[in-house]
N, C-alpha and C positions, 0 to 999 in steps of 0.2 A: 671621417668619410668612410664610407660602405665600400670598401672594397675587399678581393679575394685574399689580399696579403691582412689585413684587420681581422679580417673572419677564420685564418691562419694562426694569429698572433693571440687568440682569445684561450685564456686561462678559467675566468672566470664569469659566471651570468648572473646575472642579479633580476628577480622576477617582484614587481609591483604583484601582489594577490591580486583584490577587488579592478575589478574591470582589466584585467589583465591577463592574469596566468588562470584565473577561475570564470566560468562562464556564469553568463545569470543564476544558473543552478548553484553557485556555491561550488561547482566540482570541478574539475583538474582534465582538460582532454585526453583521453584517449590515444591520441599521436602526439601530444606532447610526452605524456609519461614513458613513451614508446622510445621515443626521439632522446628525453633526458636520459634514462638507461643507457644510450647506445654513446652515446659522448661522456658519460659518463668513464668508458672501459678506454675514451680515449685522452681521459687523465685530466677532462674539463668539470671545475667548480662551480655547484650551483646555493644559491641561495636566497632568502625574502629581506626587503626594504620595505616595511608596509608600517601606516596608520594603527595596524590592528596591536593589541595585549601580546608580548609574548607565549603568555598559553593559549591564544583565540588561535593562534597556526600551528603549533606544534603538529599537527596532527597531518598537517599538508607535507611537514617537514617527512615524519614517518613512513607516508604513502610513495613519496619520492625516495628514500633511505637516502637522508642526506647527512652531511656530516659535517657543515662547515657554520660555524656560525652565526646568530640570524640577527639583524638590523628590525626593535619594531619602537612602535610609537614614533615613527617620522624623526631616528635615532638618538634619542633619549637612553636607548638600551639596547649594546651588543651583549647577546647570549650564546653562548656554546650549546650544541645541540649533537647527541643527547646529553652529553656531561652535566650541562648547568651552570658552567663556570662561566661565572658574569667577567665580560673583556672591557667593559666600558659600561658605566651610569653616568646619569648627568642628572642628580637631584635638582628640585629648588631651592634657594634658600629660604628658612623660614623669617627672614626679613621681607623678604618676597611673598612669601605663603600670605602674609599676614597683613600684605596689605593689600592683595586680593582678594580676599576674604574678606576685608574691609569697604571695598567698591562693589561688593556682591552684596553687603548687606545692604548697602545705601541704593542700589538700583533696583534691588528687590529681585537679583539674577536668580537661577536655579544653576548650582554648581554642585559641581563631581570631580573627584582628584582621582585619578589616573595614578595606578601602581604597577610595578611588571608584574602582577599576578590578577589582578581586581579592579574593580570599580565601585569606590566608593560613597556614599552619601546618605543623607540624616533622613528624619522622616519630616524635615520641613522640603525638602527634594524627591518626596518619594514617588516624581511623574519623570525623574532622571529616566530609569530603563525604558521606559517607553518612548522617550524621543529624542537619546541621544544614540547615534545608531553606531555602536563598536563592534563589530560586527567579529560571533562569536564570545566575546566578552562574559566574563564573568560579575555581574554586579552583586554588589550585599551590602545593605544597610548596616549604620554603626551608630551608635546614642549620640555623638560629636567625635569631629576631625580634630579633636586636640591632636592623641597620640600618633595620628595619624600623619602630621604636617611633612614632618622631616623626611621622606622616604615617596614624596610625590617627583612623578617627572612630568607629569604634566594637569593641568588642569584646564578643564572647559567649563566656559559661562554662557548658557541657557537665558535667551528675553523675546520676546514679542517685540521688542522695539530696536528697530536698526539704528535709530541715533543712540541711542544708550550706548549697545556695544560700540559704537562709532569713538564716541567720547571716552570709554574706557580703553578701546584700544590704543589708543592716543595717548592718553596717561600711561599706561605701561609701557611706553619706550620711550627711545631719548626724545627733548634733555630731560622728562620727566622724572624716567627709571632707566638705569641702565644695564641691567643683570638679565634682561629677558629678552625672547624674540616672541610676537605673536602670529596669529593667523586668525582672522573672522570671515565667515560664508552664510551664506542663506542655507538652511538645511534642505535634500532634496525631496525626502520625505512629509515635513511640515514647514510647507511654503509661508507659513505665517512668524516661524523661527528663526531663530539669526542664533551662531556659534562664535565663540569668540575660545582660541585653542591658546595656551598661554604655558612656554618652556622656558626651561635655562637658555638664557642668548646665546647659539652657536648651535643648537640643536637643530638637527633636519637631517632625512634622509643622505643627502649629499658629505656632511660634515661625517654623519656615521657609517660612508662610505668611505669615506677617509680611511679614519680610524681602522676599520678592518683590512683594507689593504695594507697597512701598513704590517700588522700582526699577521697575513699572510705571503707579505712581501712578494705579495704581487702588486705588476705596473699598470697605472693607468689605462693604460693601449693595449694592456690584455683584458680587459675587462670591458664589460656591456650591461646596458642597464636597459628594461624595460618596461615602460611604463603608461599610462594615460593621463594620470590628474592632475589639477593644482600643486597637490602636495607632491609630487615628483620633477618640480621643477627645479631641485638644488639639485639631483642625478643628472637632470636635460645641463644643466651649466659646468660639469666637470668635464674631460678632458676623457673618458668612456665612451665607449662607443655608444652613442644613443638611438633605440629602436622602439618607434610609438606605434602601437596598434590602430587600428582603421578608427576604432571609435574614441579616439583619444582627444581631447580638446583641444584648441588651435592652437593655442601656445605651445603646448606640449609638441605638436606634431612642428609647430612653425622651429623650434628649436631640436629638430632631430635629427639622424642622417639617414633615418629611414622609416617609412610609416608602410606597414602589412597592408595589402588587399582586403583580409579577414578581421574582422571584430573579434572579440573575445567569445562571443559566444558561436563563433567558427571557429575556434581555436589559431587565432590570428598568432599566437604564438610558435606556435607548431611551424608554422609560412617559415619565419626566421630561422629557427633550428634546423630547419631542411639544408638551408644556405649554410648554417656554420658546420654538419654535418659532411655535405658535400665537398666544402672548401678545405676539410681535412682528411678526408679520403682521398681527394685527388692531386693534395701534397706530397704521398707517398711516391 
């Protein structure tokens, strides 16, 4: 619940990027960055939970001078920032690698492995960078994912057909398979694609919300997550304070204890940190 004593108690913020902390431009508001600075001197932690590559944000990380480690691939991967010291991986297994590889090749998918640095795929995929949209991502073609398997945290399956992925997604979890959690969506860019996102079971934002409180031992009830998407619905289900911006999807906003006035490309972020701003200044 939103209140003065929560917005008091807050340690730490946790910013979704895309449709979030970044407006349609891609950039960082202006009274956000303003706002983050200034809570910053009053000893509150900020950092990203995002979809995105660890290197597709560093750079966000930079502009902010932040110093706490960053949750990416929908937490697959806590990384120290700027150190580099990885706090947390959650490979695949290559028992797993390989039998999705195996229903990629039988459906005829176009698939890309996800590394915390790249995005990789053959030249039998080579329409991957054009319509899987990781936004920032570093793609590079490789002869084959042999060497490649062991060191994936995540992989996406590209089809024209939503029963395919339907069927596939299905098979990768239980009782089929056990070792994995999935996600498939219709992509928003080519309405005619379907995605199918496929981790170590227990991976997701939320879980790798965990994990870094823990290593910063900070509590639940200091901490606040904000976000809009689908993929931010393991953050909307912790025990964090949850704050969805105006253009946040309904589930998202239906599971929050507070939704902004302001979209993201009004810096509907900003709205928020005004509140946690004031509610510690006039603590004193």
């Amino acid at each position: 619940m939103l209140t003065d004593k929560s917005l008091k108690n807050l340690k730490l913020i946790v910013f979704d990027l895309d449709g979030t902390l970044l407006n349609d431009d891609g950039e960082i508001g202006k009274e956000s960055k303003r706002l983050i600075a200034e809570l910053k001197k009053l000893n509150i932690l900020f950092t990203f939970a995002s979809g995105r590559l660890h290197t597709a944000f560093v750079d966000y990380a930079e502009e902010l001078n932040l110093s706490t480690p960053l949750i990416s691939l929908d937490g697959t991967l806590i990384k120290g920032y700027p150190d580099g010291n990885i706090l947390f991986q959650s490979y695949i297994s290559l028992k797993d690698m390989n039998k999705v590889l195996a229903y990629a090749d039988k459906y005829l998918f176009k698939i890309a492995l996800c590394h915390a640095d790249a995005i990789y795929y053959d030249d039998h995929n080579s329409i991957v960078p054009s319509i899987l949209n990781k936004f920032g991502a570093k793609f590079e073609e490789v002869p084959y994912y042999g060497s490649y398997l062991d060191k994936t945290l995540e992989v996406v399956l590209m089809s024209d057909y939503k029963e395919s992925i339907v069927e596939v997604n299905n098979r990768l979890n239980f009782p089929y398979t056990w070792g994995l959690t999935t996600n498939y969506y219709r992509s928003q860019s080519h309405n005619h694609m379907y995605f199918l996102e496929v981790r170590r079971k227990g991976s997701s934002k939320g879980t790798g919300l965990k994990n870094l409180l823990k290593k910063l031992k900070i509590k639940w009830n200091e901490t606040a997550v904000i976000g809009d998407w689908h993929n931010d619905k393991s953050l909307f289900e912790t025990k964090a304070l949850k704050i969805a911006v105006a253009n946040a999807v309904a589930e998202i906003k239906y599971k929050s204890d507070h939704v902004t006035k302001r979209t993201n490309h009004e810096d509907g972020v900003a709205e928020f940190l005004e509140m946690v701003l004031k509610a510690k200044t006039t603590s004193k």
